[in-house]
C-alpha positions in Angstrom: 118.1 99.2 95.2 115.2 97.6 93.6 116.4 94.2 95.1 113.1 92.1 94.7 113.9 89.3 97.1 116.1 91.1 99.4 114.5 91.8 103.4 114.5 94.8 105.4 115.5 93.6 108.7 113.6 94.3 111.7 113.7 94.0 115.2 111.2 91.6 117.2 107.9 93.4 117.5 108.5 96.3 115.1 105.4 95.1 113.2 103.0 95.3 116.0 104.3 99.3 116.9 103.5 99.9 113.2 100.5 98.8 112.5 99.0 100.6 115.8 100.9 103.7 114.7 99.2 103.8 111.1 96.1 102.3 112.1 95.5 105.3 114.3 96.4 107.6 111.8 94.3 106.0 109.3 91.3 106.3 111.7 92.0 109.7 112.5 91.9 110.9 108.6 88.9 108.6 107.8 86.6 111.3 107.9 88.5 113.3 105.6 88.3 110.5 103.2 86.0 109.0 100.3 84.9 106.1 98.3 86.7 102.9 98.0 89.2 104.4 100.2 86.8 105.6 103.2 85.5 101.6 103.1 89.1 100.3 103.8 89.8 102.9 106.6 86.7 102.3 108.5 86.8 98.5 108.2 90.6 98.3 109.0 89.7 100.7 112.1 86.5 98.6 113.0 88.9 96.0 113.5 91.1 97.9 115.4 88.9 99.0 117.3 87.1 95.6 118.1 90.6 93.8 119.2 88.8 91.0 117.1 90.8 88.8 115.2 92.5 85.1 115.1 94.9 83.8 116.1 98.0 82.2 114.9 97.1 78.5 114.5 99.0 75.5 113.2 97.9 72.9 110.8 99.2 69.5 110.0 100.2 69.4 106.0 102.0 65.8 105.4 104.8 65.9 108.1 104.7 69.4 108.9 103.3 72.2 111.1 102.2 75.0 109.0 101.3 78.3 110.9 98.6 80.3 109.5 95.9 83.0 110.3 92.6 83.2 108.4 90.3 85.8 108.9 87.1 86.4 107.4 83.5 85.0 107.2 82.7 85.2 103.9 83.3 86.0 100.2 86.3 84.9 98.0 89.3 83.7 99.6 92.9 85.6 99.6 96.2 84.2 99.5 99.1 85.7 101.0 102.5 84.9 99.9 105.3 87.0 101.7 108.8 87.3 100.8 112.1 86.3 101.4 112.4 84.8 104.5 109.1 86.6 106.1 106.3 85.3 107.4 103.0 86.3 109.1 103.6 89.5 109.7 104.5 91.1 106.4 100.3 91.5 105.6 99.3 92.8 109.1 98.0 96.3 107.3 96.3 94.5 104.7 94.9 91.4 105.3 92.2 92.2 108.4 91.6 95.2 106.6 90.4 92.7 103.5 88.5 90.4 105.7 85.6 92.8 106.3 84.9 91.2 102.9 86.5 87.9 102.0 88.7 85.0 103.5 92.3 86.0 104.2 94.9 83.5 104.6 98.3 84.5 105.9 100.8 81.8 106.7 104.3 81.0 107.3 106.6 78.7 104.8 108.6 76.1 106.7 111.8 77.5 108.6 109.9 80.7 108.7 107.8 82.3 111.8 106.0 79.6 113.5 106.2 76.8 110.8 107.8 73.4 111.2 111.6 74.0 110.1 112.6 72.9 106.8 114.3 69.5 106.9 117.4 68.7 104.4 119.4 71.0 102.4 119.2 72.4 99.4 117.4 75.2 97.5 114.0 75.8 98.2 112.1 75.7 94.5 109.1 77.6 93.5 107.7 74.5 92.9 108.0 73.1 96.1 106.6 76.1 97.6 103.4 76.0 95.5 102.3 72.1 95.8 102.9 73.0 99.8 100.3 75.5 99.5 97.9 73.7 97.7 97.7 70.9 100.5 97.5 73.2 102.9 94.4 75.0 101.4 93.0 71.3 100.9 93.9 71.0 104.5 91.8 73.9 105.6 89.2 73.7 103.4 89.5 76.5 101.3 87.2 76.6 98.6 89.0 77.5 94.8 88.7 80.2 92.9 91.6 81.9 94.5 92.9 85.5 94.6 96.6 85.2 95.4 99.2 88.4 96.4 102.5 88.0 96.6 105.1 89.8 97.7 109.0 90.0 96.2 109.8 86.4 96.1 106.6 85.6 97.0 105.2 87.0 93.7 107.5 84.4 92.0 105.9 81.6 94.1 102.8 82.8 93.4 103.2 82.7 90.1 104.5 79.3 89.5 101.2 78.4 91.8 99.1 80.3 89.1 100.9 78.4 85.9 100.3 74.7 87.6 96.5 75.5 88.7 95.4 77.8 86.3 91.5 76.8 87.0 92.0 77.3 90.8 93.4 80.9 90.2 90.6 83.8 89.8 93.0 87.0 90.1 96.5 87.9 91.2 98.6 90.7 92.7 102.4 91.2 92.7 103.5 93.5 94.9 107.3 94.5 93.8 107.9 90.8 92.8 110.5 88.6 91.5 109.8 88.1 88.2 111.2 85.8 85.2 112.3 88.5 83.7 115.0 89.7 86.0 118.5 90.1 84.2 120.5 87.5 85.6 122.4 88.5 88.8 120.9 92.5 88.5 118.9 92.4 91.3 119.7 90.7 94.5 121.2 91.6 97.9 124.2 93.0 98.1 124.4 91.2 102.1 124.4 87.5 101.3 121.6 85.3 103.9 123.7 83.9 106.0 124.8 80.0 104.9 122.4 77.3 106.2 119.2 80.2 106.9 115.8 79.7 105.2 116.6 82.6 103.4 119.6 80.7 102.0 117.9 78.3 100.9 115.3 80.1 99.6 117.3 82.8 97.7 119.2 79.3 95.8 115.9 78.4 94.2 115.4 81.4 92.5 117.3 80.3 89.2 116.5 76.9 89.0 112.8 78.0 89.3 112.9 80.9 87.0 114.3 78.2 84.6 111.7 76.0 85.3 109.1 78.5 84.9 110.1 80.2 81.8 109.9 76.5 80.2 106.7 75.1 81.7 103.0 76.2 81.4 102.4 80.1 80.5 100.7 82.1 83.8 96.8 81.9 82.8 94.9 85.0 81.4 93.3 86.4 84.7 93.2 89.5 86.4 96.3 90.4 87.3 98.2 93.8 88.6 101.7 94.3 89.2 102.2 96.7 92.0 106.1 98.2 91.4 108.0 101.1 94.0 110.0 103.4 93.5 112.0 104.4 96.1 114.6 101.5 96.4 117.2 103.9 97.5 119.3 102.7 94.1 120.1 104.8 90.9 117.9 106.2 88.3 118.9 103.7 85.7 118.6 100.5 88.0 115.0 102.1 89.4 113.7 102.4 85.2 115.2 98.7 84.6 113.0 97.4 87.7 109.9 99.4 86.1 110.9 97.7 82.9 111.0 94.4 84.2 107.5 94.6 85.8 106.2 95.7 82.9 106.9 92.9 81.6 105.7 90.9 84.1 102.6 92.7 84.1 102.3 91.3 80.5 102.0 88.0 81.1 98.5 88.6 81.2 96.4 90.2 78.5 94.5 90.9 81.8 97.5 92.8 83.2 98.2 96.1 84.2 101.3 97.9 85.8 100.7 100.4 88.8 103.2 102.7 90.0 103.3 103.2 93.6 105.3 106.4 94.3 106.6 107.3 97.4 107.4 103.4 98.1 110.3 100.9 99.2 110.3 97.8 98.4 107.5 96.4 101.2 104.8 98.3 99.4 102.1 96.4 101.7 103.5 98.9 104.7 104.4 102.0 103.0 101.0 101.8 100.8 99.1 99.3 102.5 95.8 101.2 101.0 97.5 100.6 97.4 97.5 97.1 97.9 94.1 96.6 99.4 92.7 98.7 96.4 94.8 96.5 93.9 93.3 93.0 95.7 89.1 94.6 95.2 90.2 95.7 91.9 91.6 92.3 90.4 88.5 90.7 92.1 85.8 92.9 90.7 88.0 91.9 86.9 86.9 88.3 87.7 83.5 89.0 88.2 83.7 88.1 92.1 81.1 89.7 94.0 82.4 91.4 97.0 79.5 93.1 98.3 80.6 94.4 101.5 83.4 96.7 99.9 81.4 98.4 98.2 
């Protein structure tokens, strides 16, 4: 189903198998390829290749320990916003494939990964989410304008981040997101989180921050591509109603443009992790950021 927030579950480690598994294969057919594309493959397999990388660090924001990676020496800096209860991990076949030629920041949301856990109860609001970010990019000194990607209810996150700090924002990229345009109830898991998890928590803010977001500031007119699957596993009438909702979402902007990604499930960034990276240089070269090493 075109569920936008709800998470494949995976066992401990699955990630790491992955990414060596495709990585090879994308080296392997590098050769074969051209352009953009043969940029990507070489720099994600230089990097492979290398064993270079960082690792996962914390940082103090206010009374908490956020865990993070950044890669990259140079160029525009990348956000990273993953879904529903996922962390680090979900941008391991884009982001050090992106940092032959900007910043990357991947991080994990308190109660997820390696963060601090969240203290209290209650829903976790898009909102909340957003001002967290922006002290921890104040924290680590990362220089505004920002391209941001997020992905299923991370999209929705990043969003709200885009409407409050619409000067900060160069470019975005939803990658089969939550959007304020969902029908009410349509598209959520059919296997509840389980009471008192993050994802809980997280999956109880969704209304109350569509709400909000629907009635504050409009999302600012910058680059921005909505990245939508196809292969959800759900009906042919639920799968056009998804399409039709990021459509709309990909409205928002008079910048925006919808993108198809057949042969996808909902974690587009590991099916068609080259999709995504060529969605990120795209939205960049939009807003006039030089990215000189993926050319």
């Amino acid at each position: 189903m075109p569920a936008s927030r709800a998470p494949t579950p995976r066992a401990s480690g699955r990630m790491a198998s992955i990414v060596a598994r495709h990585g090879r294969r994308l080296c392997r057919s590098s050769l074969r390829a051209c352009g953009l594309r043969a940029m990507l493959m070489a720099a994600m397999c230089a990097f492979m290749a290398s064993g270079a990388g960082a690792e996962v660090t914390t940082k103090r924001v206010g009374n908490h320990d956020m865990a993070l990676r950044i890669l990259g020496d140079s160029g525009p800096w990348i956000i990273f916003e993953s879904g529903l209860g996922e962390g680090i991990d979900s941008w391991e076949q884009v982001a050090p494939v992106l940092a032959a030629c900007a910043h990357t920041v991947v991080y994990d949301r308190l109660g997820v990964g390696r963060s601090s856990p969240r203290r209290g109860g209650g829903a976790v609001l898009a909102s909340e989410v957003s001002d967290r970010l922006m002290s921890l990019l104040a924290t680590i000194d990362a220089p505004p304008p920002y391209i941001l990607v997020g992905h299923s209810l991370g999209g929705l996150y990043v969003q709200s981040f885009a409407r409050k700090h619409p000067t900060l924002v160069a470019a975005v990229v939803l990658v089969d997101s939550a959007s304020p345009f969902e029908p009410p109830g349509v598209f959520v898991s059919t296997v509840p989180p389980a009471p008192g998890s993050i994802e809980a928590a997280e999956e109880a803010g969704v209304v109350p921050s569509i709400a909000a977001m629907l009635a504050g500031p409009p999302f600012p007119p910058v680059p921005l591509t909505v990245l939508v699957a196809t292969n959800h596993g759900d009906t042919g009438e639920r799968e056009a109603l998804w399409r039709e909702v990021q459509a709309r979402t990909a409205a928002l902007s008079p910048k925006g443009r919808l993108e198809i990604v057949d042969e996808s499930g909902h974690f587009i960034q590991s099916d068609r992790p080259q999709t995504v990276i060529g969605a990120v240089v795209q939205v960049a070269r939009a807003a006039g950021i030089a990215m000189p090493t993926c050319r």
